[in-house]
C-alpha positions as CSV (number, residue, x, y, z in Angstrom):
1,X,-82.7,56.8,-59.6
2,X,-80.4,59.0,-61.7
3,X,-78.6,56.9,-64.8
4,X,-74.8,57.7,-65.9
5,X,-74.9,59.6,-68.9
6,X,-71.5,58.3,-70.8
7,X,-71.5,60.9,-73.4
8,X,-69.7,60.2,-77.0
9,X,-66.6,61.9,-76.6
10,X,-66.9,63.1,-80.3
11,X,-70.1,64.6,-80.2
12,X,-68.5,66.7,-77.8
13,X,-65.0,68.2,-79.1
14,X,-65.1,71.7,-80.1
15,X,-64.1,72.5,-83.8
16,X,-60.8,73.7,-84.2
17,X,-62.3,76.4,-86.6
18,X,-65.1,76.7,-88.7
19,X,-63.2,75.5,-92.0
20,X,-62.3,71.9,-90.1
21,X,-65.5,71.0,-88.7
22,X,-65.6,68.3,-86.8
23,X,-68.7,65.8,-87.3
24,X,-70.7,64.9,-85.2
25,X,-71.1,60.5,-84.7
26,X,-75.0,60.9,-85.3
27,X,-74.2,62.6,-89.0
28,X,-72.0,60.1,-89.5
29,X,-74.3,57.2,-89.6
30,X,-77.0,58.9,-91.3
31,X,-74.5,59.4,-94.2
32,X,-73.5,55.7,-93.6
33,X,-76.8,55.0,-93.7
34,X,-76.7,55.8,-97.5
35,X,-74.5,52.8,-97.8
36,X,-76.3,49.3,-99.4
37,X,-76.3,47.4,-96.8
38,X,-74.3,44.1,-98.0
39,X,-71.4,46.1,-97.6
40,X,-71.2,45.9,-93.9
41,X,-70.7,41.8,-94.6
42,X,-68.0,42.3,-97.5
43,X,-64.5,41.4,-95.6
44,X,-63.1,42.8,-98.6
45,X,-64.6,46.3,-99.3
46,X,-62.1,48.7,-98.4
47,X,-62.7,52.1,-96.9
48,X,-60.9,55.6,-97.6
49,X,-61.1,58.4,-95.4
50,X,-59.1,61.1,-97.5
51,X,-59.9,64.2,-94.8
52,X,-60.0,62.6,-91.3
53,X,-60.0,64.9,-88.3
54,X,-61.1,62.5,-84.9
55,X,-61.4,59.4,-87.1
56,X,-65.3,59.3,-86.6
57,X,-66.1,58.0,-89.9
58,X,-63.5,55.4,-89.7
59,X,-64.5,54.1,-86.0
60,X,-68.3,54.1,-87.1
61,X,-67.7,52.0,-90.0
62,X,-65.4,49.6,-87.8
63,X,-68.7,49.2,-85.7
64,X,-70.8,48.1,-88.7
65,X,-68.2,45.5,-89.7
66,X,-67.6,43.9,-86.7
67,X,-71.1,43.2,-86.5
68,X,-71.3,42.7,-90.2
69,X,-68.6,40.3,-90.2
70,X,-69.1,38.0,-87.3
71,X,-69.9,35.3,-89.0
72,X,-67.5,35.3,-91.5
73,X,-64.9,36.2,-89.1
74,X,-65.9,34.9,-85.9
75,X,-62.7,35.3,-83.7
76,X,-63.3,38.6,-82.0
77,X,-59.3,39.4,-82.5
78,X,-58.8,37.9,-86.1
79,X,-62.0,40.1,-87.5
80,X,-60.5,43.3,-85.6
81,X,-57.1,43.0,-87.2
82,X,-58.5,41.8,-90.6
83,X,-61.3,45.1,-90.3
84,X,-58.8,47.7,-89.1
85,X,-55.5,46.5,-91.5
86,X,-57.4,45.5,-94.8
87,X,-60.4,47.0,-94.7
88,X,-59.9,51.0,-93.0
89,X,-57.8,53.4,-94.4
90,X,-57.6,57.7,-93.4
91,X,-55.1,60.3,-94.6
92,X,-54.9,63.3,-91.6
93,X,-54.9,67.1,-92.0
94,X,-52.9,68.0,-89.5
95,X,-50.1,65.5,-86.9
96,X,-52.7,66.9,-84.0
97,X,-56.1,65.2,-86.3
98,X,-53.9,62.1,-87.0
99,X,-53.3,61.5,-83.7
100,X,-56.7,62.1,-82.7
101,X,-58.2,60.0,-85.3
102,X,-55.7,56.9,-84.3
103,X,-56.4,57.6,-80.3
104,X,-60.2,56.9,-81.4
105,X,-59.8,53.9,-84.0
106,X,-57.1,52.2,-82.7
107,X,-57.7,53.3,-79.2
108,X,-53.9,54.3,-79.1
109,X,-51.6,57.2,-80.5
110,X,-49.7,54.3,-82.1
111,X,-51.1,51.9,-83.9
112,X,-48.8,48.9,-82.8
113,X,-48.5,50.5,-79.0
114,X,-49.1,48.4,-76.2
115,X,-52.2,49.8,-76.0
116,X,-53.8,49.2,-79.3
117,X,-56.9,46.9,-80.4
118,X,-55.5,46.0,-83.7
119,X,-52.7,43.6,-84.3
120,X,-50.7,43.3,-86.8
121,X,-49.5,47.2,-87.8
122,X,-45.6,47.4,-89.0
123,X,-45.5,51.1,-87.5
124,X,-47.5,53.9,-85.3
125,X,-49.4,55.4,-88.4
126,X,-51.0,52.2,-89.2
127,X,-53.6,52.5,-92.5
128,X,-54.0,56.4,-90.8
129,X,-51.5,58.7,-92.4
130,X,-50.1,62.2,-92.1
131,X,-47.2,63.7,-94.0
132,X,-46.5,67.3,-94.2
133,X,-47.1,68.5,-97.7
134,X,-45.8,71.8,-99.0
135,X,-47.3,73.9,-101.5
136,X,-46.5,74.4,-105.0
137,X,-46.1,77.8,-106.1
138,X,-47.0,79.4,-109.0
139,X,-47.3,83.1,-109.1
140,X,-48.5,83.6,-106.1
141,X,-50.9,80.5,-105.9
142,X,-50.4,76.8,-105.0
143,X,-51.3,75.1,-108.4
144,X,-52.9,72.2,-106.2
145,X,-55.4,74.2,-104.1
146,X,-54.9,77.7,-104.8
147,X,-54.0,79.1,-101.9
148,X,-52.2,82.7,-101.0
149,X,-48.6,82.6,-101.2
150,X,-49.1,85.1,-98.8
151,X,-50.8,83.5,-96.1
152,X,-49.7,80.6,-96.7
153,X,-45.8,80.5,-97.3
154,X,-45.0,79.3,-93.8
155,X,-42.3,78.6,-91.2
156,X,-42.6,74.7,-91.1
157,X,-43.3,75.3,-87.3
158,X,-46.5,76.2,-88.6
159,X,-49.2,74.5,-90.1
160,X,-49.4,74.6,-94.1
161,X,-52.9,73.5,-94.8
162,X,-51.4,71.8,-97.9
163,X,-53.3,68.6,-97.6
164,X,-52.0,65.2,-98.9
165,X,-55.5,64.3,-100.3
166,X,-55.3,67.0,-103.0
167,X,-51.5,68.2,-103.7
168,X,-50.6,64.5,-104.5
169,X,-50.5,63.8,-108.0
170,X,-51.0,59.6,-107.9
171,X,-52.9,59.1,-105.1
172,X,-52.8,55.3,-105.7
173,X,-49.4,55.7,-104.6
174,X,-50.5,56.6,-100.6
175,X,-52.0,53.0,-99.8
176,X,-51.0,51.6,-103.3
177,X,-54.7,50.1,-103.6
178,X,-58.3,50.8,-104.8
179,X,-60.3,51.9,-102.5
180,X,-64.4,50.9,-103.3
181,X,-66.1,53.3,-100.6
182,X,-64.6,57.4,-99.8
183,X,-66.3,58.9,-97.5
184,X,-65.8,62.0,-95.2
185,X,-66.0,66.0,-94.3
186,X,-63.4,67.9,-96.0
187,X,-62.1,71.2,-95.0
188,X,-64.2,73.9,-96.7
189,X,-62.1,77.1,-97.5
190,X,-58.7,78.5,-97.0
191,X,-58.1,82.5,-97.0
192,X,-57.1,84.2,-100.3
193,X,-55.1,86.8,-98.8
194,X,-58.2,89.1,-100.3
195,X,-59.9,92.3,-98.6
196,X,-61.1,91.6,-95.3
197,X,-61.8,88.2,-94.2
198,X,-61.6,86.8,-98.1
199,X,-61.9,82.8,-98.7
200,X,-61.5,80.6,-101.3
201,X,-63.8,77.2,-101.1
202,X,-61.5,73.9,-100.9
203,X,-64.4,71.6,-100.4
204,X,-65.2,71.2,-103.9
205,X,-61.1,69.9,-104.6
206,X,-61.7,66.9,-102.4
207,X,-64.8,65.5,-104.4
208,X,-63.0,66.1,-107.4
209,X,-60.5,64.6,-106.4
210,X,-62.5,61.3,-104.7
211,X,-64.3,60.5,-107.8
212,X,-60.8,60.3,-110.2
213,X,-59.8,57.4,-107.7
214,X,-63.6,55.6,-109.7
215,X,-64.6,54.7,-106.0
216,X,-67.6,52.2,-106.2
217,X,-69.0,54.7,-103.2
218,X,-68.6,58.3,-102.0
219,X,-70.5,60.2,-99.2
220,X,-69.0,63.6,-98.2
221,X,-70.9,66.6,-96.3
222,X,-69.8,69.9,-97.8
223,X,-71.7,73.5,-97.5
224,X,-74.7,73.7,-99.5
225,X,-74.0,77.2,-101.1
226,X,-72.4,75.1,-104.3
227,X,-76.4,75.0,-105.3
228,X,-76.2,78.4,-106.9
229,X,-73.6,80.7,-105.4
230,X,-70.1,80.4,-103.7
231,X,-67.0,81.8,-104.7
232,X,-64.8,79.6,-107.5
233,X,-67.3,76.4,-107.8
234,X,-69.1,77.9,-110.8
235,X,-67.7,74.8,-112.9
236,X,-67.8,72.2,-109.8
237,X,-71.4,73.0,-109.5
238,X,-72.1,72.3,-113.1
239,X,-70.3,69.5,-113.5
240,X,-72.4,68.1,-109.8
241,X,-75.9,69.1,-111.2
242,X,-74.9,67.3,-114.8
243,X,-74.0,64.1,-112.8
244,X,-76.5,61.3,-113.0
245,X,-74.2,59.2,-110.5
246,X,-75.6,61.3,-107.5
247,X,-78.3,59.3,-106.2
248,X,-79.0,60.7,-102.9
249,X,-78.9,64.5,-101.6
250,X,-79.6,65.3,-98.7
251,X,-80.1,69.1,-97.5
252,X,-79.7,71.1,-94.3
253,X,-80.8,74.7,-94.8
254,X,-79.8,75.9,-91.1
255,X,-76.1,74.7,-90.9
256,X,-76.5,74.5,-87.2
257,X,-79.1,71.8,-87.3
258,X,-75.7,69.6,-88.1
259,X,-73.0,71.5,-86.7
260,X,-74.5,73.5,-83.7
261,X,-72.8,76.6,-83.1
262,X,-71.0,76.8,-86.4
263,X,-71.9,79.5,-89.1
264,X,-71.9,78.1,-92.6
265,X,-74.1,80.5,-95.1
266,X,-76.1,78.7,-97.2
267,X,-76.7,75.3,-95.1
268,X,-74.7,72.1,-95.7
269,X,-75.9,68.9,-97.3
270,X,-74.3,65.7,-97.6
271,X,-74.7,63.2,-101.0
272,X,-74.0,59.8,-102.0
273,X,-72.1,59.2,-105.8
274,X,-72.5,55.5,-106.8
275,X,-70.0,54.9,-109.6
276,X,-72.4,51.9,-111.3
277,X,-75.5,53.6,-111.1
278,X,-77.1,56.7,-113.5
279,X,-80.8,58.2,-112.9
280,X,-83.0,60.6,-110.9
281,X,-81.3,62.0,-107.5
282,X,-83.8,61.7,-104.3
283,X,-83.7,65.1,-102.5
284,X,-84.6,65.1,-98.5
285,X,-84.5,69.0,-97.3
286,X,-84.5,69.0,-93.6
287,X,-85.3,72.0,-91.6
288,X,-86.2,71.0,-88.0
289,X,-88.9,68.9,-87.9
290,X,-89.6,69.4,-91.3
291,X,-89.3,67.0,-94.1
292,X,-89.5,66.9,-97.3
293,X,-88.5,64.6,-100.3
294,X,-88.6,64.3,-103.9
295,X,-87.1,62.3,-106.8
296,X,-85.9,65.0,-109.7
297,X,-83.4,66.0,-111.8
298,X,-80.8,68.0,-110.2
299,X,-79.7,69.7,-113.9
300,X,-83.3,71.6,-114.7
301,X,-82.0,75.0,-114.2
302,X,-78.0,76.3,-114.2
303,X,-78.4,76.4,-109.8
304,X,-80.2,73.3,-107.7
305,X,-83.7,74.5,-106.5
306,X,-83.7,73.3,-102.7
307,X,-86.7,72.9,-102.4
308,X,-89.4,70.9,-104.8
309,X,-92.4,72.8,-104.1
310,X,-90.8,76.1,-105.2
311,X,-90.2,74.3,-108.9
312,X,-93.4,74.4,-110.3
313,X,-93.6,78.2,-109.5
314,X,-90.0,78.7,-111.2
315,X,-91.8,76.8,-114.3
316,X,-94.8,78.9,-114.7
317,X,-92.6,82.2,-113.7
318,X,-90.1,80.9,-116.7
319,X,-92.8,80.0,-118.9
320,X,-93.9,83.1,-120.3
321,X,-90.0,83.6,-121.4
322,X,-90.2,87.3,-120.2
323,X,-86.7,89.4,-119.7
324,X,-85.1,89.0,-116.0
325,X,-84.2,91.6,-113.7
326,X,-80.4,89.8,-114.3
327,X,-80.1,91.7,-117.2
328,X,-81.5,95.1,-115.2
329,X,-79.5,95.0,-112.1
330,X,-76.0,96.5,-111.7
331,X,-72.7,95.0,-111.1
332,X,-71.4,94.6,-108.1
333,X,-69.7,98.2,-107.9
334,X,-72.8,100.4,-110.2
335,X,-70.5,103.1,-110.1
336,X,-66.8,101.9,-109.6
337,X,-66.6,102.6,-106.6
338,X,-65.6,100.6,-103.5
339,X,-67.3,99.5,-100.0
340,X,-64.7,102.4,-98.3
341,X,-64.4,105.3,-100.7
342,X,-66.1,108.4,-98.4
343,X,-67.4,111.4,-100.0
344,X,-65.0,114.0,-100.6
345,X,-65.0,117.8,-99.6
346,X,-66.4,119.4,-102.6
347,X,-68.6,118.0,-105.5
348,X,-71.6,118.7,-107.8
349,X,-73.1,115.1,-106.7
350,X,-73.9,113.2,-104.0
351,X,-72.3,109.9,-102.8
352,X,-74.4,107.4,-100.4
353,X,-71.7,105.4,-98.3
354,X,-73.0,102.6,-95.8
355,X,-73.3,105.2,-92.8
356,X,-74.4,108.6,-94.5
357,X,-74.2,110.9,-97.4
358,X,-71.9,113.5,-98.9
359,X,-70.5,116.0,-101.9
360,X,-68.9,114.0,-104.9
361,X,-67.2,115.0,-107.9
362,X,-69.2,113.2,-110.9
363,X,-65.9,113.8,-113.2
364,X,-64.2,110.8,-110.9
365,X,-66.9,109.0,-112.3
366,X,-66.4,106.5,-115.5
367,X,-68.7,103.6,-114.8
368,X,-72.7,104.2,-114.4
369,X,-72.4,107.8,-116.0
370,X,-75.9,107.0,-117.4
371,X,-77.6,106.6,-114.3
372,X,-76.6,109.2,-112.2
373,X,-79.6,111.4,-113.4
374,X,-82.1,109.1,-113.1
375,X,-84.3,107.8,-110.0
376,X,-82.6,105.1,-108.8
377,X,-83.8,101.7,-106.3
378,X,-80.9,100.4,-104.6
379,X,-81.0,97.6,-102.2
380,X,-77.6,96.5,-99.9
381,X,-75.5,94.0,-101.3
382,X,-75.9,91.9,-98.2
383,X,-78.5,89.9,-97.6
384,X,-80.9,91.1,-94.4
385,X,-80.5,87.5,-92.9
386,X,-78.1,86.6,-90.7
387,X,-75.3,84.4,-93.2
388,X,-77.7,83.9,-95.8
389,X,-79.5,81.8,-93.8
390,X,-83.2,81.3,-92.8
391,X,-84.6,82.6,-89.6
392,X,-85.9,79.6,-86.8
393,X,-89.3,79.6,-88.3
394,X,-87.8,78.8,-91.7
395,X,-88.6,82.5,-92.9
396,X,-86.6,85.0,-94.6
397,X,-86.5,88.5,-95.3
398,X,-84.2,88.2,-98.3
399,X,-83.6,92.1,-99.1
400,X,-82.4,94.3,-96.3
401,X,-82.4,98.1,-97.1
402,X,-84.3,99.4,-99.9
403,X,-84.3,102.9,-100.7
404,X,-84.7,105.5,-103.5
405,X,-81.5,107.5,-105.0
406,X,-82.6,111.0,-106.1
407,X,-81.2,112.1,-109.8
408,X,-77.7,113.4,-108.9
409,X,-76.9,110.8,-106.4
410,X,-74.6,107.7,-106.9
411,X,-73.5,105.1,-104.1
412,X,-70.9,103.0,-103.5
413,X,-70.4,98.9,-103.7
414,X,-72.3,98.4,-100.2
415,X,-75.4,98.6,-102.5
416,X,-76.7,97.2,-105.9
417,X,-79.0,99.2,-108.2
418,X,-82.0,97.3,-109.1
419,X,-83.4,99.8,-111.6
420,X,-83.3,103.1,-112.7
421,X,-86.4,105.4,-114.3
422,X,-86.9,108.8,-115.9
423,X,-90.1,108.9,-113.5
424,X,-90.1,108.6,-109.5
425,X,-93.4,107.0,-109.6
426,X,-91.7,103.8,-111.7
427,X,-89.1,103.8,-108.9
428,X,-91.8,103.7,-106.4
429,X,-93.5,101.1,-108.0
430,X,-90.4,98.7,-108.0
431,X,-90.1,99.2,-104.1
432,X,-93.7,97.7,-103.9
433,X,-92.7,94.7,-106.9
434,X,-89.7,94.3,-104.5
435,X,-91.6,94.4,-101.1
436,X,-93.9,91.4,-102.7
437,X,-93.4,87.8,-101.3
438,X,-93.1,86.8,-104.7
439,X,-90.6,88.7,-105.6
440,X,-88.4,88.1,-102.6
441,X,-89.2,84.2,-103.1
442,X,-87.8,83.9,-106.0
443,X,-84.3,86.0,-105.2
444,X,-84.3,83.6,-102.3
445,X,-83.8,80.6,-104.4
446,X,-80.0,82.0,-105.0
447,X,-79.6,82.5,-101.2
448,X,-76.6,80.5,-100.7
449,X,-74.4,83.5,-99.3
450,X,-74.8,86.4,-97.0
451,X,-74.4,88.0,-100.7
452,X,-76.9,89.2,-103.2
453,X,-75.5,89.4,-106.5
454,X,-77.3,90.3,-110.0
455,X,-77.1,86.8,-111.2
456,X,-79.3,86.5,-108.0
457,X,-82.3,88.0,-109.8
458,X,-82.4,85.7,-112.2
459,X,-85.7,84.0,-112.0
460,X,-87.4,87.5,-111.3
461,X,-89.0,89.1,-114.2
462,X,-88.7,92.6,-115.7
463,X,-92.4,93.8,-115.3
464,X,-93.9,97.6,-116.3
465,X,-93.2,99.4,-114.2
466,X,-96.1,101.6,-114.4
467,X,-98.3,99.1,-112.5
468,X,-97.7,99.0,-108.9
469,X,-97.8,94.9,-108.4
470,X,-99.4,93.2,-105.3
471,X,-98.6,89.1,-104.4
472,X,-102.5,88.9,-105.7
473,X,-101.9,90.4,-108.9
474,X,-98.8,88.5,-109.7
475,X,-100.1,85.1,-108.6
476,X,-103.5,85.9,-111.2
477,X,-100.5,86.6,-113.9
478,X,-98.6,83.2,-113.1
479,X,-101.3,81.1,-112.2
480,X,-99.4,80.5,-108.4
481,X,-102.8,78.8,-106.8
482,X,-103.3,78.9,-103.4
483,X,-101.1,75.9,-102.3
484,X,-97.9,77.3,-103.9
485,X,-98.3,81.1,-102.3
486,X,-99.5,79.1,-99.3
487,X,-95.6,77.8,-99.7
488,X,-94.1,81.3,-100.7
489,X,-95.6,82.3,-97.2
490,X,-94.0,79.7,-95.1
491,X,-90.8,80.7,-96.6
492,X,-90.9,84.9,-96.8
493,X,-91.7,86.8,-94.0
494,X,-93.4,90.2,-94.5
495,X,-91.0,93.1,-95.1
496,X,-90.2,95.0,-91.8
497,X,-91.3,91.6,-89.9
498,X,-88.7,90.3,-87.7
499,X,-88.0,86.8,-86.5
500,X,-90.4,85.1,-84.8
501,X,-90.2,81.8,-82.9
């Protein structure tokens, strides 16, 4: 006998592009599931989605409280109007998501149609609005969200992107109301108008903005890379770390274990802030079947450690309050140059570009002077795995490309380099320091990007050079016993090792 499969219609829209994601309904209710559970028989809670695309969030919650509410309310008809006009309330990002969300809340385009569940709705938005909100300019940026004049200075037959949520000065104004529980997934970047495919994070704006309306509640998912890299959230992810309110984080390294399909670097988490309540945050990492959980303090070191076993290594690495290859490794461009500049047709150096070599003139050169006669390790810029993510057994590589620069040679800003010696021995010996699982473990706790910056070598320290280190040597000089490198393992995978699994 074969049974109907009636599949959630939500759990199987595409995303209209990887900066509105839509949710899926089972990531809903584990974020709901954060929630006390009194709520759901509180007739007068009120509800705020400030980012709603299908109006998953909204519909889910309706669930809880008609079943939360039924004997309060027991007319079927009385507790849907009281539930869906006091009690739910969504702002849109676009008129397609608005109607979306009201066809799946209110089972109706218009929320006083003929076809609506709700009664009682003076107009088609119902408590599910959507105005079109322009930027505000200000050289060149929109003082509200920051985007591109540029890219975003549009015909008005075209969508803005200026969303109500955070270009509205008084948002008490919208619903005119306090709203005790926010929850939602808000759009994560816009484009900057920078080189290539550039983007600037907007995720960050709509938890800012949430917790100035003091809700009693707020659950949001958001990428993970706030943790300890992403572009412009430097300040968001101290203030974040520094705020006892978050009680519950919960962690998705691999992106597509929530959002199949979708490529988020760095993983996505969602969190729950309770306004009333201040102490330790419990952590739960989840990577397939895997998972792990821990009550901590998110603010121990300037990025979140995602996972609590690799903590006690970062305290006996920091312990011995050596230097850090931070200080060591180079800016992002070691020698002022740019990803595209190509080697020119004469020169009395030699320039290393991302597909070969060729002549430079070292008088074009004014930053880095002082290590173009040295032996130089350079590693790429970008991370060997694929969006800074972890393979399916959980491994990484970390480092891609590692090579030596001869004295008279100079690269461009496709690679970083990670030290630079009189002796070709000492570079030698840094290739085998950086070829260690230690050493790549502990750059991997900044992997939040396809990006690997200097700032990412932070916890790494500056070691002679004149030793070539092994995993054993450095886990006798740390005191790493055999359960924490049995941890490193299950995280780095041997260099020149591929995926497996």
């Amino acid at each position: 006998m074969i049974e109907n499969y009636n599949p959630d219609v939500l759990s199987c829209l595409a995303n209209l592009s990887n900066d509105e994601v839509f949710t899926p309904p089972g990531i809903v209710n584990q974020m709901l599931d954060l929630l006390p559970e009194e709520i759901w028989r509180d007739k007068n809670i009120t509800f705020l989605d400030p980012a709603t695309k299908t109006g998953v969030f909204l519909r889910e919650i309706a669930k809880r409280l008609m079943q939360g509410l039924e004997d309060e309310i027991p007319d079927h008809q009385e507790r849907i109007n009281h539930i869906f006009t006091k009690q739910l309330f969504g702002i849109a990002i676009t008129d397609i998501t608005a109607l979306l969300s009201r066809r799946s809340v209110y089972c109706s385009k218009s929320a006083n149609g003929k076809y609506s569940v709700a009664e009682g709705f003076g107009d088609s938005q119902g408590n599910i609005h959507f105005e079109r909100i322009e930027h505000t300019w200000q050289n060149g940026r929109c003082q509200y969200c920051g985007a591109s004049q540029g890219e975003y200075d549009r015909d008005s037959a075209l969508e803005s992107h200026a969303y109500q949520f955070i270009h509205t000065e008084n948002l008490k104004e919208i619903f005119k109301m306090q709203f005790d529980v926010i929850v939602g997934n808000p759009p994560y970047q816009l484009s900057d108008g920078g080189y290539g495919r550039s983007a600037s994070p907007i995720y960050h704006k709509f938890v800012e903005q949430a917790k100035k309306l003091q809700p009693r509640y707020l659950t949001m998912i958001i990428p993970a890379r706030w943790f300890g890299g992403g572009k412009g959230v430097n300040s968001f992810r101290e203030e974040m770390l520094n705020d006892a309110r978050i009680r519950k984080l919960v962690d998705f390294e691999d992106a597509n274990e929530v959002f199949p399909g979708v490529d988020i670097a760095g993983g996505i988490c969602y969190f729950l802030w309770e306004r009333d309540s201040k102490g330790l945050c419990k952590v739960v990492n989840i990577h397939g079947e895997v998972q792990t959980a821990s009550t901590r303090s998110l603010n121990e070191y300037k990025i979140f450690i995602r996972h609590s076993e690799a903590v006690p290594v970062i305290r006996k690495v920091l312990a011995k309050q050596e230097k850090t290859m931070n200080e060591q490794v180079s800016a992002s461009k070691p020698f002022g140059l740019r990803t595209y500049v190509r080697p020119q047709k004469n020169g009395d150096i030699i320039l290393r570009w991302q597909k070969g070599e060729g002549p430079y003139n070292s008088e074009d050169i004014t930053v880095g002077v002082e290590l173009i006669d040295k032996w130089k390790v350079i590693t790429s810029y970008v991370g060997h795995d694929h969006a800074g993510n972890p393979g399916k057994d959980g491994k990484r590589r970390v480092l891609s490309k590692i090579d030596i620069l001869s004295p008279g040679t100079i690269c461009t800003e496709t690679y970083l380099v990670i030290g630079a010696f009189n002796k070709k021995s000492e570079a030698e010996n840094l290739i085998a320091y950086m070829q260690t699982k230690f050493f790549r473990f502990l750059v991997s706790q900044f992997m939040y990007s396809h990006h690997i910056t200097k700032n990412s070598y932070s916890f790494v320290p500056i070691l002679d050079m004149g030793v070539k280190w092994t995993d054993e040597m450095l886990c006798e000089r740390y005191g790493i016993i055999k359960e924490e490198f049995k941890f490193i393992e299950s995280k780095i995978r041997p260099m020149g090792e591929e995926e497996s699994g």
